[in-house]
ZARO-989608 format. One line per field, with one value per residue: x, y, z of N, C-alpha, C in turn; residue in three letters; residue number from 0. Coordinates in steps of 0.05 Angstrom, whole numbers, plus 32768, in hexadecimal, padded with zeros to 4 digits. Layout:
N
nx <- c(X | ...)
ny <- c(Y | ...)
nz <- c(Z | ...)
cax <- c(X | ...)
cay <- c(Y | ...)
caz <- c(Z | ...)
cx <- c(X | ...)
cy <- c(Y | ...)
cz <- c(Z | ...)
r <- c(Ala | ...)
k <- c(NUM | ...)
//
This chain:
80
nx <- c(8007 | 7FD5 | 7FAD | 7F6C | 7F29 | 7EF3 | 7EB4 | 7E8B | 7EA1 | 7ECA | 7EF7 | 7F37 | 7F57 | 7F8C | 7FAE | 7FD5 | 7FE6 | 7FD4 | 7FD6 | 7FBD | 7FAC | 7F91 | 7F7B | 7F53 | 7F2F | 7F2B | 7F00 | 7F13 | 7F48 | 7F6F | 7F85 | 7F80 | 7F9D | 7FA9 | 7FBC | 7FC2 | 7FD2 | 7FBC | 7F96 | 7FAF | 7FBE | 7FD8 | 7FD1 | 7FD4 | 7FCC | 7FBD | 7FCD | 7FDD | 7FD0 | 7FAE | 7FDB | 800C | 7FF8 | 7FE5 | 8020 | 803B | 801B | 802B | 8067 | 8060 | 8049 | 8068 | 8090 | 8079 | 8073 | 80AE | 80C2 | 80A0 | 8065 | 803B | 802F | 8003 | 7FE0 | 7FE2 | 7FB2 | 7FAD | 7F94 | 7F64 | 7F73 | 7FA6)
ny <- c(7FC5 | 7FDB | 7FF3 | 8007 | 8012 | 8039 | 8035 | 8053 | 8084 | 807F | 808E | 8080 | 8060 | 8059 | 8039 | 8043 | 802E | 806F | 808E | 80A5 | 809F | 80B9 | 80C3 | 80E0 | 80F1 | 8133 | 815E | 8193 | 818E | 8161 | 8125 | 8129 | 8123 | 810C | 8108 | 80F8 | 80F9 | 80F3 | 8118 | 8142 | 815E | 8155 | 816F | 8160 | 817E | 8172 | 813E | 8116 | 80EC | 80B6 | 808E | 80B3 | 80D0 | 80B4 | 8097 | 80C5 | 80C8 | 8097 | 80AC | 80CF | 80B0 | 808D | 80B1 | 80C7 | 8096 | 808A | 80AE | 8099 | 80B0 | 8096 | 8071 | 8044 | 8054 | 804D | 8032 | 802E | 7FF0 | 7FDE | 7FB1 | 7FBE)
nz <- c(8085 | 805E | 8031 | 8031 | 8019 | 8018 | 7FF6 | 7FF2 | 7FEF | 7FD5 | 7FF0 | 7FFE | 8038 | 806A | 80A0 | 80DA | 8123 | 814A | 8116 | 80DF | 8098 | 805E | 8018 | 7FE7 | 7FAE | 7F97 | 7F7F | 7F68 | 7F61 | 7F5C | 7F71 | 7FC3 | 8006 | 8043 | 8083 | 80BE | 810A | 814B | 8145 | 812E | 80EE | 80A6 | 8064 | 8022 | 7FE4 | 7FA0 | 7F88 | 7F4C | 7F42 | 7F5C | 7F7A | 7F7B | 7FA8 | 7FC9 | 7FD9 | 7FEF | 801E | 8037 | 803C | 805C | 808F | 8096 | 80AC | 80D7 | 80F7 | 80FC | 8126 | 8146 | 8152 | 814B | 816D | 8187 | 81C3 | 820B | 8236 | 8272 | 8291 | 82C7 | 82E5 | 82E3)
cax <- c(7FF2 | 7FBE | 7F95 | 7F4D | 7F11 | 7ED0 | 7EAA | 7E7B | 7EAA | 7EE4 | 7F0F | 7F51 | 7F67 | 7F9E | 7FB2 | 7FE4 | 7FDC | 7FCB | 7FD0 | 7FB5 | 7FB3 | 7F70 | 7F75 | 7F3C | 7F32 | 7F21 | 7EF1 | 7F23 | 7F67 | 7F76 | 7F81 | 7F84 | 7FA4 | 7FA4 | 7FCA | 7FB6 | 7FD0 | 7FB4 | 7F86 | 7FBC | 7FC2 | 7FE8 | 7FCA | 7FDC | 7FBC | 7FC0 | 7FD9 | 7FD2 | 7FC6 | 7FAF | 7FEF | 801F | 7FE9 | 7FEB | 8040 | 803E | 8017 | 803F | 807A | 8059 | 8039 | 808F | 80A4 | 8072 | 8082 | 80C7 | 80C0 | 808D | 8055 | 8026 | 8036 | 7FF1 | 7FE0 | 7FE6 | 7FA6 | 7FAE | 7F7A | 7F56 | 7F7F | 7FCC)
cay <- c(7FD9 | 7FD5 | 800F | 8004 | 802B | 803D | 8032 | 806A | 809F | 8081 | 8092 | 806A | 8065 | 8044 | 8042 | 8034 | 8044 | 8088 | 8096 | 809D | 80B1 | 80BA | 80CC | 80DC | 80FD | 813F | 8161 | 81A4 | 8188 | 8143 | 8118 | 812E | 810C | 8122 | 80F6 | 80FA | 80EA | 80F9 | 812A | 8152 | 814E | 815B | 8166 | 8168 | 817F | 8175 | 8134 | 811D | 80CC | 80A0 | 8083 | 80C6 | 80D9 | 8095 | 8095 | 80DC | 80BB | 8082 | 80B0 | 80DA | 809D | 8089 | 80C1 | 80C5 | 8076 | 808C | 80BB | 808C | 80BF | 808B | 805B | 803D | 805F | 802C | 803C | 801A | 7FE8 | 7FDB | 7FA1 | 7FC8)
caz <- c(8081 | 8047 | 8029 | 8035 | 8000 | 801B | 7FDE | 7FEA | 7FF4 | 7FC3 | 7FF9 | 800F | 8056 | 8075 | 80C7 | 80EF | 8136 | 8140 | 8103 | 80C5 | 807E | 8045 | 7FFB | 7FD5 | 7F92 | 7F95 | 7F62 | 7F61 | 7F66 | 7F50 | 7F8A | 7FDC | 8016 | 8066 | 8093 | 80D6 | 8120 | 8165 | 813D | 811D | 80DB | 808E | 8052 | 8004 | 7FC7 | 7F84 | 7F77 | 7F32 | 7F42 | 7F7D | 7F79 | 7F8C | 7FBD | 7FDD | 7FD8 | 8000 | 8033 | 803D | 8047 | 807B | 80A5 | 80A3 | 80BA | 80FD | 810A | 810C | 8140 | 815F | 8155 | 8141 | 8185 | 819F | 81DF | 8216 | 8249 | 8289 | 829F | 82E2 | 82EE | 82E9)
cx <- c(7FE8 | 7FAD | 7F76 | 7F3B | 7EF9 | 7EC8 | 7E8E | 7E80 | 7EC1 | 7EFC | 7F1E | 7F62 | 7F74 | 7FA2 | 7FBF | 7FED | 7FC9 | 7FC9 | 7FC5 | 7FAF | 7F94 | 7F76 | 7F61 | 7F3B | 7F1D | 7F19 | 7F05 | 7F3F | 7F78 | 7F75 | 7F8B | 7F8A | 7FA4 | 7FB4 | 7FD3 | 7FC9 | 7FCE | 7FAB | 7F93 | 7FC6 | 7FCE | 7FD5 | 7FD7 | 7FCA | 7FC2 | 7FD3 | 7FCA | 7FCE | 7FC8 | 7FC8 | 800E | 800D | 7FEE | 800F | 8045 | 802E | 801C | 8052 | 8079 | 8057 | 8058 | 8096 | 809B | 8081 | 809C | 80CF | 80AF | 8072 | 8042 | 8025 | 8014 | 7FF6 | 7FD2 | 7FCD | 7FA1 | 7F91 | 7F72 | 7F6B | 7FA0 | 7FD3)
cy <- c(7FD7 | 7FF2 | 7FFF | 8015 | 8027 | 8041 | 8044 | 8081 | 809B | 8092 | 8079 | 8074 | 804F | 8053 | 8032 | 8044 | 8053 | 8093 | 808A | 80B2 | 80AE | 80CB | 80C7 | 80EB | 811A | 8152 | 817D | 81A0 | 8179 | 8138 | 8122 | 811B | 8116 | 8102 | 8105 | 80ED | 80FC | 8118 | 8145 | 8148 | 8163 | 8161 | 8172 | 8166 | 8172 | 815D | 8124 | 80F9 | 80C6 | 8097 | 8095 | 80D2 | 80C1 | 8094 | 80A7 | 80D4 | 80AF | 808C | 80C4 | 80CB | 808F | 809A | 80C6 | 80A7 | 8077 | 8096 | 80AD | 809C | 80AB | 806B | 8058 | 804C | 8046 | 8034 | 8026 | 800B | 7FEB | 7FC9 | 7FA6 | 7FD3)
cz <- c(8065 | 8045 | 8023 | 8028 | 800D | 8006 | 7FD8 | 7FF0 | 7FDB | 7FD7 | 800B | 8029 | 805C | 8092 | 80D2 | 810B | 813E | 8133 | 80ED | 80AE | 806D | 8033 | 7FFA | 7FBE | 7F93 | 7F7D | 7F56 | 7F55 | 7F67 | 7F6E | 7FA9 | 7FF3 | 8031 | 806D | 80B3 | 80F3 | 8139 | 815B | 8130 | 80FD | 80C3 | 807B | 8039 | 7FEF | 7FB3 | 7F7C | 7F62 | 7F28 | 7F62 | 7F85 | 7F85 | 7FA5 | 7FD0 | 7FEB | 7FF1 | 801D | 8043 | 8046 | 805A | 8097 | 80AC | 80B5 | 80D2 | 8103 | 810F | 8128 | 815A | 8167 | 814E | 8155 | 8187 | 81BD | 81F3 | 8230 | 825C | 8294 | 82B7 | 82EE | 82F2 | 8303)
r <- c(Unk | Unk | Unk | Unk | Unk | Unk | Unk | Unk | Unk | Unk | Unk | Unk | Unk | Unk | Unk | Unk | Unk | Unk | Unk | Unk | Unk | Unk | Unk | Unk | Unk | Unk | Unk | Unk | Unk | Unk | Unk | Unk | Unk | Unk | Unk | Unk | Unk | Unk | Unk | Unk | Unk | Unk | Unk | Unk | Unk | Unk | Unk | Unk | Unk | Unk | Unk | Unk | Unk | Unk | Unk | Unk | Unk | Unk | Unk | Unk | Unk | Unk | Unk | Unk | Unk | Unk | Unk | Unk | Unk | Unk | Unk | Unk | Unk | Unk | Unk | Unk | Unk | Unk | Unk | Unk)
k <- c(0 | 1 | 2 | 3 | 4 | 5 | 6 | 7 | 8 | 9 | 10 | 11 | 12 | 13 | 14 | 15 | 16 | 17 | 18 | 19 | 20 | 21 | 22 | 23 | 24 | 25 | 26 | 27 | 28 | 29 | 30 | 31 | 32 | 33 | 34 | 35 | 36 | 37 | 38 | 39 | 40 | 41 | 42 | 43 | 44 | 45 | 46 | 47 | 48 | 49 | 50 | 51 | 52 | 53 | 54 | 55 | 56 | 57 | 58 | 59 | 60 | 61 | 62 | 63 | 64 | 65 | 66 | 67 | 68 | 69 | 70 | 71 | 72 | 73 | 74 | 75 | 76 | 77 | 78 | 79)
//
């Protein structure tokens, strides 16, 4: 997994699966992060570098893949 920057938002997303995570730098509250799967999602304020915002992300997007909350959904073809 790799963090990816849209360069006209300055925001970093990473994804695995169903899920996924996005820091960006907000103008109130140093940096913001959400981490997302099957449209429910986390978020955290106020951290105080890309770098613990990113970290806290990382150890959310663990803790679904443990559980397996971030499985691919397997949709049956025509041919099964």
């Amino acid at each position: 997994m790799e963090w990816t920057t849209d360069p006209a938002t300055s925001r970093y997303t990473i994804a695995y699966g169903l899920c996924a995570a996005n820091v960006w730098l907000s103008t109130r509250h140093g940096y913001a992060a959400t981490v997302t799967h099957r449209g429910l999602a986390t978020a955290q304020y106020g951290f105080t570098s890309l770098e613990n915002a990113q970290a806290w992300c990382l150890t959310n997007l663990a803790e679904l893949r443990v559980t397996g909350k971030c499985a691919s959904v397997t949709v049956p073809s025509d041919d099964d």
